[in-house]
C-alpha positions in Angstrom: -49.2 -15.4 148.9 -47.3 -12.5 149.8 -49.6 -10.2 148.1 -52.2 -11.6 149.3 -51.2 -11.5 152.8 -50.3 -7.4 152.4 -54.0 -6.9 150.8 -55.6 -8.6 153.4 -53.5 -7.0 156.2 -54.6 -3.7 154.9 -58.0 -4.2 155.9 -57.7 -6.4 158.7 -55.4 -4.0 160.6 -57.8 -1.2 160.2 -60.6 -3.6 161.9 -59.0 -5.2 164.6 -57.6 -1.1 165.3 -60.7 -0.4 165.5 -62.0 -2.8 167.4 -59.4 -2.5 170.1 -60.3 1.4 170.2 -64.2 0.9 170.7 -63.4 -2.2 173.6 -60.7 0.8 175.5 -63.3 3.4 175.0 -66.1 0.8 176.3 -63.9 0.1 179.0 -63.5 3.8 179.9 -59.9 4.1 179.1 -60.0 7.7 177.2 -56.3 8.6 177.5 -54.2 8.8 174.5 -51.6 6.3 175.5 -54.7 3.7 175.9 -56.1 4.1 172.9 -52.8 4.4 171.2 -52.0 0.7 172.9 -54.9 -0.8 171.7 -54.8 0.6 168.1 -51.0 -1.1 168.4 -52.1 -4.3 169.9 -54.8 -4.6 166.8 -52.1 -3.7 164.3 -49.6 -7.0 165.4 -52.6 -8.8 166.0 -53.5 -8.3 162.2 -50.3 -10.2 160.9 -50.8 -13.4 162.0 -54.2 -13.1 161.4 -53.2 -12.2 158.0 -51.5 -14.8 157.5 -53.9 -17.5 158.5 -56.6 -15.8 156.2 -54.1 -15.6 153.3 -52.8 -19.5 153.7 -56.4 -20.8 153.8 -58.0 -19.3 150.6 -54.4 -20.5 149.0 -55.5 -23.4 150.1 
């Protein structure tokens, strides 16, 4: 499962980065420590995430 976790957190990191960065710049937050917090915020947000993902199609 580990693996399969990594994979999966390699692609669900990038999304959820760049998802946070589109809502700060939505929002109107253009500094670089904003943007750098919600491209961190996506990236922990990715592992659990991962690991739900990962532990389901395991089954």
């Amino acid at each position: 499962m580990n693996r399969l976790m990594m994979i999966i957190f390699s692609m669900a990191s990038t999304s959820l980065m760049g998802v946070g960065i589109v809502a700060a710049l939505t929002m109107g937050m253009v500094t670089l420590k904003a943007i750098l917090v919600a491209a961190a915020v996506g990236f922990v947000a990715a592992i659990p995430v991962s690991w739900f993902v990962a532990r389901q199609i395991t089954g």
